[in-house]
MIRO-111313 format. One record per residue (C-alpha): residue number from 1; x, y, z. Coordinates in nm, 4 decimals, padded with zeros to 6 digits, always signed. Example, Ala and Ser with C-alpha at 12.3 -4.5 7.8 and 13.67 -1.06 7.14 Angstrom:
% residues 2
<num:1	xx:+01.2300	yy:-00.4500	zz:+00.7800>
<num:2	xx:+01.3670	yy:-00.1060	zz:+00.7140>
***
This chain:
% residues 218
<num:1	xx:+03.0539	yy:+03.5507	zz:-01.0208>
<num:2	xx:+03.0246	yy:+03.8122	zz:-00.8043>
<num:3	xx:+02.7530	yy:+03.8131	zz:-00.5443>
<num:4	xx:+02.5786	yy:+04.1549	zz:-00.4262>
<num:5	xx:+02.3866	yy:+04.2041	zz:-00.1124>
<num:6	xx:+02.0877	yy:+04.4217	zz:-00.1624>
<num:7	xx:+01.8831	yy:+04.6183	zz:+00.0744>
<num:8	xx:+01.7908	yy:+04.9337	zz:+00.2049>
<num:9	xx:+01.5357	yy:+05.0868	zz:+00.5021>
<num:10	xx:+01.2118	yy:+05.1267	zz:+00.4450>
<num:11	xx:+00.8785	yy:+05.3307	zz:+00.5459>
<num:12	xx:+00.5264	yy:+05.3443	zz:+00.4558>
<num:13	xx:+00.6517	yy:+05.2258	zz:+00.0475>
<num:14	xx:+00.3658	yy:+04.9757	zz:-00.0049>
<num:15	xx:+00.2563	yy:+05.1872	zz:-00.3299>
<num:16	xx:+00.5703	yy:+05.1000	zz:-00.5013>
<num:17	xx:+00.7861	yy:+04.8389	zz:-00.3225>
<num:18	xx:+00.6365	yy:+04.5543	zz:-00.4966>
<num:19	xx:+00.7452	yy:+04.6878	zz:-00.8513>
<num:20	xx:+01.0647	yy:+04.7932	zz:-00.6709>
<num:21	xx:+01.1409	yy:+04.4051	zz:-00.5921>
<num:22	xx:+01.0103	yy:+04.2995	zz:-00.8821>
<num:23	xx:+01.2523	yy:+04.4750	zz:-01.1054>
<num:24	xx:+01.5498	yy:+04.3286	zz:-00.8449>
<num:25	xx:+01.4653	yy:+03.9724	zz:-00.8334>
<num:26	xx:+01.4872	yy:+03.9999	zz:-01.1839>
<num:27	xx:+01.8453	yy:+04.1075	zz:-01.2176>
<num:28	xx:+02.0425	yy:+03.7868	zz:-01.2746>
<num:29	xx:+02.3191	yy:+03.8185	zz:-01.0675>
<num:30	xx:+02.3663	yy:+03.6072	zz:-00.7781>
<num:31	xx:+02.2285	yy:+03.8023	zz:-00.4833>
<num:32	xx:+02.0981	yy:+03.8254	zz:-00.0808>
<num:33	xx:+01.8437	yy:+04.0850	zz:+00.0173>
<num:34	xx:+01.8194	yy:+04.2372	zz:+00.3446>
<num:35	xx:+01.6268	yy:+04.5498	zz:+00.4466>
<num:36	xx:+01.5850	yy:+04.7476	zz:+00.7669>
<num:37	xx:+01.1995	yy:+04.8297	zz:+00.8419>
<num:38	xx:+01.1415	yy:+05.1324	zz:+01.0330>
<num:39	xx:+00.8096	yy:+05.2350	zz:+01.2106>
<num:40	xx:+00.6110	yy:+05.1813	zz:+00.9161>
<num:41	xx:+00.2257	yy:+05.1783	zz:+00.9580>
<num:42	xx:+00.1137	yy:+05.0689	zz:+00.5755>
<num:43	xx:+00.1353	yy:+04.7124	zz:+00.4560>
<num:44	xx:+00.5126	yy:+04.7864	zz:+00.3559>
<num:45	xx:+00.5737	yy:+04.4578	zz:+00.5804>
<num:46	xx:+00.3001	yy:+04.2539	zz:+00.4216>
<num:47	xx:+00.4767	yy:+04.3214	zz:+00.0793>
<num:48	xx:+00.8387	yy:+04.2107	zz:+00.1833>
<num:49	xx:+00.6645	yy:+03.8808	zz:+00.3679>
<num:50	xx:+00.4683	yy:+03.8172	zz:-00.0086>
<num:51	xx:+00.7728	yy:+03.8675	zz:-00.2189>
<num:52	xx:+00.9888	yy:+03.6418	zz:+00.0237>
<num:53	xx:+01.2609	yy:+03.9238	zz:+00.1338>
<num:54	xx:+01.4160	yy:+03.9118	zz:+00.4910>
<num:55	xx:+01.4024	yy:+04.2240	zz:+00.6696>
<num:56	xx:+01.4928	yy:+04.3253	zz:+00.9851>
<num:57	xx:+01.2511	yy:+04.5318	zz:+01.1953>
<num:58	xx:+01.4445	yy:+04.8496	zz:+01.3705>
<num:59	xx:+01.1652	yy:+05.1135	zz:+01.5080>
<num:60	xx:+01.2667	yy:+05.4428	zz:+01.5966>
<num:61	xx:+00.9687	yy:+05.6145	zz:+01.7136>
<num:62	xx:+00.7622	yy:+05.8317	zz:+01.4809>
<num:63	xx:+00.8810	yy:+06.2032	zz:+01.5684>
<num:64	xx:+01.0139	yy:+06.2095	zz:+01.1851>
<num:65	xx:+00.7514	yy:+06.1685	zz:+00.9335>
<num:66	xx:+00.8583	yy:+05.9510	zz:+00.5920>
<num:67	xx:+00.7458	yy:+06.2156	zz:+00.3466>
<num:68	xx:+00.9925	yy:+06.4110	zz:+00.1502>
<num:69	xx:+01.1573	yy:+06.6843	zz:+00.3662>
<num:70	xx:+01.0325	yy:+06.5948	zz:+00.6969>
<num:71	xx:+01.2458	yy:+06.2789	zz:+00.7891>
<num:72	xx:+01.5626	yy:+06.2561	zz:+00.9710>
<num:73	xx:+01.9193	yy:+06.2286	zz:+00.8350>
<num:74	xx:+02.0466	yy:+06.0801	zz:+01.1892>
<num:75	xx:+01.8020	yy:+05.8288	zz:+01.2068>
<num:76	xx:+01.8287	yy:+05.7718	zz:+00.8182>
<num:77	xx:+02.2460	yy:+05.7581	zz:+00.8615>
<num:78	xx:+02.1467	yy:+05.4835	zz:+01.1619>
<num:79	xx:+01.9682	yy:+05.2598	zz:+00.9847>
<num:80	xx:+02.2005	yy:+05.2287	zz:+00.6770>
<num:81	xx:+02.5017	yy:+05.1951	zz:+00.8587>
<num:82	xx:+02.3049	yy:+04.8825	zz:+01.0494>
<num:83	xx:+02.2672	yy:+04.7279	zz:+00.6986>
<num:84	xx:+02.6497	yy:+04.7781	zz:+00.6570>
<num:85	xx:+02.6882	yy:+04.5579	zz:+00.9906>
<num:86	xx:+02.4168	yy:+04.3051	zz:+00.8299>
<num:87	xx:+02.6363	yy:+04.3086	zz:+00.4848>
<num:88	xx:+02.9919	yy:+04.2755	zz:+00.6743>
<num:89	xx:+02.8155	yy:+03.9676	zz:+00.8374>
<num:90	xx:+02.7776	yy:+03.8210	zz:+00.4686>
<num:91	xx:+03.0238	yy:+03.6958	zz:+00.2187>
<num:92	xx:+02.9070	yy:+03.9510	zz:-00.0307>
<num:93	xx:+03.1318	yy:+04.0774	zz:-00.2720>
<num:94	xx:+02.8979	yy:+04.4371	zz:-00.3246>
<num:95	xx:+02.6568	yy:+04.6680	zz:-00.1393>
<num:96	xx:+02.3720	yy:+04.7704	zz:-00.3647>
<num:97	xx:+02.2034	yy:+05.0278	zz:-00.1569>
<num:98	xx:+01.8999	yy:+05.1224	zz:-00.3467>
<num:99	xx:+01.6213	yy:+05.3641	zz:-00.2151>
<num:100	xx:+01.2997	yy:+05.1924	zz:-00.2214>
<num:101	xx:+01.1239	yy:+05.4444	zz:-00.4893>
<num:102	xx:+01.3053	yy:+05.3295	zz:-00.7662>
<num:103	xx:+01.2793	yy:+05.0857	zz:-00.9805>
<num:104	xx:+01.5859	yy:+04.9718	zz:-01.2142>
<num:105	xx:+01.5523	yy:+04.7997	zz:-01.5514>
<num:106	xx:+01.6628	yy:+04.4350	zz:-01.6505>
<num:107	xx:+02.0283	yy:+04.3787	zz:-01.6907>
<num:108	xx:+02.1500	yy:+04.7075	zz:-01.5138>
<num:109	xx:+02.3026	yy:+04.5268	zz:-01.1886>
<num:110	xx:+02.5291	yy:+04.3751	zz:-01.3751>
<num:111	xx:+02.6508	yy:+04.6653	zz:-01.5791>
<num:112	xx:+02.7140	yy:+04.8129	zz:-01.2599>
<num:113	xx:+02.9182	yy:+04.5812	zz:-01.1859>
<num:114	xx:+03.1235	yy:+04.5384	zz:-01.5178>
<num:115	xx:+03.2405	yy:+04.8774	zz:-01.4417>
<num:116	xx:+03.4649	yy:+04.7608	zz:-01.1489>
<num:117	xx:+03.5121	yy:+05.0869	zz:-00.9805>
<num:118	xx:+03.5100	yy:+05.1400	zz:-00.5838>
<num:119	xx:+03.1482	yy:+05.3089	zz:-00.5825>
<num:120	xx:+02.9498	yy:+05.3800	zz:-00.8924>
<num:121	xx:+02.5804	yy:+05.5000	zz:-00.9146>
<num:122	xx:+02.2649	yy:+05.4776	zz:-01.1557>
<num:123	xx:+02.1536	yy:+05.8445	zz:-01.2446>
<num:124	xx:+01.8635	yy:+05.9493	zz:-01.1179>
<num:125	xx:+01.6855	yy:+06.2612	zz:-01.1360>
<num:126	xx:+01.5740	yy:+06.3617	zz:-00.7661>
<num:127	xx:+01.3152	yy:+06.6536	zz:-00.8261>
<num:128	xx:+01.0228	yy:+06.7183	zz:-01.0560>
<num:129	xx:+01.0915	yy:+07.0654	zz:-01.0959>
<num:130	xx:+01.4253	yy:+07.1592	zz:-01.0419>
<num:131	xx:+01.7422	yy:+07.0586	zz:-01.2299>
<num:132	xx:+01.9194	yy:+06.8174	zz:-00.9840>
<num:133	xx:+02.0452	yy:+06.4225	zz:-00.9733>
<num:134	xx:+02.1706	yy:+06.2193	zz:-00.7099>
<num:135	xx:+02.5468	yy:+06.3128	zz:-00.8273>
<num:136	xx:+02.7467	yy:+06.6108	zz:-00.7588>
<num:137	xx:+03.0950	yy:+06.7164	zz:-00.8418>
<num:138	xx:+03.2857	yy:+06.9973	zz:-00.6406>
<num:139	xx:+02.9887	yy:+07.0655	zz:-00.4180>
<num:140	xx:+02.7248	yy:+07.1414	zz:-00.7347>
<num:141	xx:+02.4782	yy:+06.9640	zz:-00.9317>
<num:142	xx:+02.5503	yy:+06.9001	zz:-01.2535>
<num:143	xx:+02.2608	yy:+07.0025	zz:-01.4932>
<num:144	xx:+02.3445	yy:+06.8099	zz:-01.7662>
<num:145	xx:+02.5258	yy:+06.5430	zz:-01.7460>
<num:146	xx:+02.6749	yy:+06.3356	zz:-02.0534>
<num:147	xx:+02.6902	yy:+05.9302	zz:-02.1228>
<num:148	xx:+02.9505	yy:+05.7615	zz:-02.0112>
<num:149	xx:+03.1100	yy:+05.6543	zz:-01.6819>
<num:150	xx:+03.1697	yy:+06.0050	zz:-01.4973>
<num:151	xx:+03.3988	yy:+06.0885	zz:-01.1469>
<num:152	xx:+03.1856	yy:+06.2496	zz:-00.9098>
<num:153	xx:+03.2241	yy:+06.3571	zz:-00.5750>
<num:154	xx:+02.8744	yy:+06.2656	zz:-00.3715>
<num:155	xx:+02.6133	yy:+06.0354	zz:-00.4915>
<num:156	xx:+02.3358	yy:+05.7994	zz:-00.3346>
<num:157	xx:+02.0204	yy:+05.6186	zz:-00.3427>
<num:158	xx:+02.1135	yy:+05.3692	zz:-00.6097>
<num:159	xx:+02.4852	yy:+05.3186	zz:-00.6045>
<num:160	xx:+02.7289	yy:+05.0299	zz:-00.5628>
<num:161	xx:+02.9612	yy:+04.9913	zz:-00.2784>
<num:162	xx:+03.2751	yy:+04.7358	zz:-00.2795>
<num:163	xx:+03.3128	yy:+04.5260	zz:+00.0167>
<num:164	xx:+03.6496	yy:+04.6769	zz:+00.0839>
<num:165	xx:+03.4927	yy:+05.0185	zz:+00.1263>
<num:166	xx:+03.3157	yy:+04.9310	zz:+00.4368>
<num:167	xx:+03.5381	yy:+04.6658	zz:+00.5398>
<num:168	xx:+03.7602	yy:+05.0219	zz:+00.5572>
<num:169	xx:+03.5346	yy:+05.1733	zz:+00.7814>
<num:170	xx:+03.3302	yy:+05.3978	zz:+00.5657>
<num:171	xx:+03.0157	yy:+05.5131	zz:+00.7494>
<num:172	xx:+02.7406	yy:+05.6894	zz:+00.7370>
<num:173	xx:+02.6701	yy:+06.0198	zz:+00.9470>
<num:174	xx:+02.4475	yy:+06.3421	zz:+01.0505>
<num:175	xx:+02.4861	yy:+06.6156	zz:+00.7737>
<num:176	xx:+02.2686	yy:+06.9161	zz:+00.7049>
<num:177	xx:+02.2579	yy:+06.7732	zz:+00.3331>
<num:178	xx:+02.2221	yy:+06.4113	zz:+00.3600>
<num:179	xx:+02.3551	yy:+06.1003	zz:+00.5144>
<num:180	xx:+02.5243	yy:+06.0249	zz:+00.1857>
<num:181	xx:+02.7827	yy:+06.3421	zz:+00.2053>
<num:182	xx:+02.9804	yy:+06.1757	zz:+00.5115>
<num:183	xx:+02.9898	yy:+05.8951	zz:+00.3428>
<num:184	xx:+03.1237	yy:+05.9930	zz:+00.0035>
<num:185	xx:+03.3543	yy:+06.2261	zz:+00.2022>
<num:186	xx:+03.5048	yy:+05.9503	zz:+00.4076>
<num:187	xx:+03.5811	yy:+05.7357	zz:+00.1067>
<num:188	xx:+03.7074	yy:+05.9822	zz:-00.0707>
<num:189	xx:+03.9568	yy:+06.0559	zz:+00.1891>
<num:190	xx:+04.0692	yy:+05.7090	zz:+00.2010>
<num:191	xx:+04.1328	yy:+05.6837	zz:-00.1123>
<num:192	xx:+03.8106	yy:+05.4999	zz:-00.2946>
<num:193	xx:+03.7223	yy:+05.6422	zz:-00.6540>
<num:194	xx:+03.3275	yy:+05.7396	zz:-00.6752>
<num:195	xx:+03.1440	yy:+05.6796	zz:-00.9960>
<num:196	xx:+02.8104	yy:+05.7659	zz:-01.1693>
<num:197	xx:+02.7220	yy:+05.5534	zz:-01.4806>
<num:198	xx:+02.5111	yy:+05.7819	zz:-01.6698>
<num:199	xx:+02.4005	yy:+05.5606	zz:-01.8925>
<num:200	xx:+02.1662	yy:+05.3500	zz:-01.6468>
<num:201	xx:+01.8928	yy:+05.6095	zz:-01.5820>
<num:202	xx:+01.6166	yy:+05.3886	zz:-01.3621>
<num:203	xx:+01.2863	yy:+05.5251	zz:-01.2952>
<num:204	xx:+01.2663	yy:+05.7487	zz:-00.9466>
<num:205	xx:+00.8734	yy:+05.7009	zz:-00.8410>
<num:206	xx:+00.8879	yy:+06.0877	zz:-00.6927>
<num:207	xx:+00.5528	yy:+06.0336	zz:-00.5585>
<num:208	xx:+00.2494	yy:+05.8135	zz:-00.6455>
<num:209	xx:+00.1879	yy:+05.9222	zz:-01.0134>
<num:210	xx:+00.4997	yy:+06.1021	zz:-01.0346>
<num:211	xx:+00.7523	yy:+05.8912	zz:-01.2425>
<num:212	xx:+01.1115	yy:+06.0735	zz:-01.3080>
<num:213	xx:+01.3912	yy:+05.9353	zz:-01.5777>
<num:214	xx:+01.6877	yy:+06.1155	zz:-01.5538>
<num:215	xx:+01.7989	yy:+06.2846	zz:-01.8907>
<num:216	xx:+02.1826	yy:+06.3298	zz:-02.0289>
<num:217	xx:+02.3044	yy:+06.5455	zz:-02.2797>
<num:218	xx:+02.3085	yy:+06.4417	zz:-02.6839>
***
């Protein structure tokens, strides 16, 4: 069985980190959680101590808020490629690098998985209001996408990365989009095939109150 390490940083997330781990603890696959806390002042650290996850703390200072448009892709690009270090230093077979706002539904892990491709993401829908998921291909969102298992060219906050993507040297880095873009760009030229599985749509807690579910087309 393959084993997945599972983590991601995280900031001020109390309102929905709980049903976040919830929804991950559940996924029976065999597993190791790590995730990177950042200068969080909300009892984000009181709910990974609760639910039994082992973080590591890594402050940055608090120049950068954590809302929506005001953080910063260096520090963002950072702190995920220090969980790459912490996964290297496992003997996990996957990354699952999963943004801390969504929540995925029982069973989907492992579909992930099944797919066996390089990197693969869940779709999500990233905005209330305007037309755009966390996959693009040739540099624009798709609007629509359809089921199935599609090639993109950039995707993020809920994807799966194979060991020997990183053990490759795939990192993160500053872009005016996104720490994500490097990333995608790097595998791509090495080689690696990137993935979204449009049929696992999780939730995407926008906001508190805000719920978004990614739709495809019939």
């Amino acid at each position: 069985m393959a084993k997945v390490f599972i983590g991601a940083p995280v900031r001020n997330r109390d309102w929905v980190l709980g049903r976040h781990l919830e929804a991950l603890k559940a996924q029976d696959v065999d597993k190791q959680f790590c995730y990177i806390l950042n200068d969080s002042e909300d009892e984000t650290e009181q709910v990974l101590i609760d639910q039994g996850i082992p973080y590591i703390t890594h402050n940055l200072g608090k120049k950068y808020g954590h809302l929506r448009g005001s953080y910063s892709y260096q520090n963002l690009a950072l702190l995920r490629n220090i969980l790459l270090h912490e996964f290297l230093k496992s003997d996990c077979d996957y990354l699952f690098s999963i943004d801390t706002d969504i929540i995925i539904s029982d069973g989907s892990l492992q579909k992930l998985i099944n797919n066996e491709v390089d990197v693969c993401s869940m779709l999500i829908r990233n905005h209330p209001k305007i037309k755009a998921h966390n996959a693009m291909i040739s540099g624009r969102h798709i609007l629509e996408f359809k089921e199935g298992l599609i090639p993109v060219d950039l995707t993020g906050a809920v994807y799966l990365i194979k060991r020997e993507v990183v053990e490759a040297g795939v990192r993160y880095a500053l872009h005016p989009i996104g720490e994500d873009e490097p990333f995608c760009e790097h595998a791509r030229r090495l080689g690696f095939k990137l993935f979204v599985d449009t049929r696992l749509r999780p939730i995407h807690a926008y906001t508190e109150g805000a719920e978004l579910v990614a739709k495809v087309a019939t």
